[in-house]
C-alpha positions in Angstrom: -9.3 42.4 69.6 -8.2 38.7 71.5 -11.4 36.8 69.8 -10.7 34.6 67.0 -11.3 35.4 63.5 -14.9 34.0 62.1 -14.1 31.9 59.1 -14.8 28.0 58.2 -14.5 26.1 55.2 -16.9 22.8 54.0 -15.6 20.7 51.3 -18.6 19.1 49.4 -19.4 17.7 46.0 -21.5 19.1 43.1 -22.8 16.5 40.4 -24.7 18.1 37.2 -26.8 15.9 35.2 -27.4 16.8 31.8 -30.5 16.1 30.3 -30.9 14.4 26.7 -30.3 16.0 23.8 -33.6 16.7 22.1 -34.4 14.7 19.0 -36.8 14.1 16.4 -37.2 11.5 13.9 -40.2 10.7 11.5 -41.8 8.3 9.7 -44.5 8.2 6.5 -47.7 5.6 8.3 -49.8 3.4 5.7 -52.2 5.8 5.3 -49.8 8.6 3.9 -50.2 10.6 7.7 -47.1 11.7 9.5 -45.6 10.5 12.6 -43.2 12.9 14.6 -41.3 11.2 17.2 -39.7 13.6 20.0 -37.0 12.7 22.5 -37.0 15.2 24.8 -37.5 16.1 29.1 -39.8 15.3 31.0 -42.2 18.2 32.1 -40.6 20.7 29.4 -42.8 22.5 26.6 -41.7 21.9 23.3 -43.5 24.1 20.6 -43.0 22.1 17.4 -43.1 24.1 13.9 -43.1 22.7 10.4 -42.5 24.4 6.9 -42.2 23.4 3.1 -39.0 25.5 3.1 -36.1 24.6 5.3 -34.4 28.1 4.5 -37.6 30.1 5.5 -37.9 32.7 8.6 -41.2 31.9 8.5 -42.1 28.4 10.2 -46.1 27.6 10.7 -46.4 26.9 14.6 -48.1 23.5 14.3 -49.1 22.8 17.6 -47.0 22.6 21.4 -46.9 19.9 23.9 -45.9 19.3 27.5 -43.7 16.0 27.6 -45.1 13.4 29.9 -42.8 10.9 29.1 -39.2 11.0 27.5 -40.2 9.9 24.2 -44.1 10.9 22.9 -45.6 10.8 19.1 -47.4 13.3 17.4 -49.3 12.6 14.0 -50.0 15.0 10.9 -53.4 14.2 9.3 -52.5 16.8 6.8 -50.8 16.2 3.8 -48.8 18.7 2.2 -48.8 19.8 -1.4 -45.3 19.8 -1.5 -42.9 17.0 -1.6 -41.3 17.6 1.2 -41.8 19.4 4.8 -39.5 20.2 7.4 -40.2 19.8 11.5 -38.0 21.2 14.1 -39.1 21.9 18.2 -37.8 24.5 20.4 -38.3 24.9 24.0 -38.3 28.6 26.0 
């Protein structure tokens, strides 16, 4: 066979952005209410869960939100009848 071989070859350049890391911070408001702060991506889900027991398998799905903005609040009107209460947010 005289025909050439069929190959080529492009060089180009791959850039990966990594979103944020996800965080959460909170704060205690006059009124004894709590305010969750969430860092997180734009467009993503987050599912945020809460328990009295850091250790438990059983955390209380508290509510879920789609992130319009980088950084959104989310208040608890309901006090808890234990001294403390744990957050966390995951994202499928």
């Amino acid at each position: 066979n005289r025909s050439p071989p069929l190959s080529d070859s492009k060089t180009f350049t791959v850039a990966v952005t990594l979103p944020e890391p996800l965080r959460l911070s909170g704060s205690i408001l006059p009124n004894g209410q709590f305010r969750l702060a969430v860092n997180g991506e734009i467009g993503k889900t987050y599912f945020i869960l809460r328990s009295v027991d850091l250790n438990s398998p059983d955390w209380e799905l508290w509510t879920n939100i789609v992130a319009v903005a980088t950084t959104f609040q989310i208040i608890d009107p309901t006090p808890s009848n234990s001294r403390q209460r744990f957050y966390r947010a995951v994202s499928p």
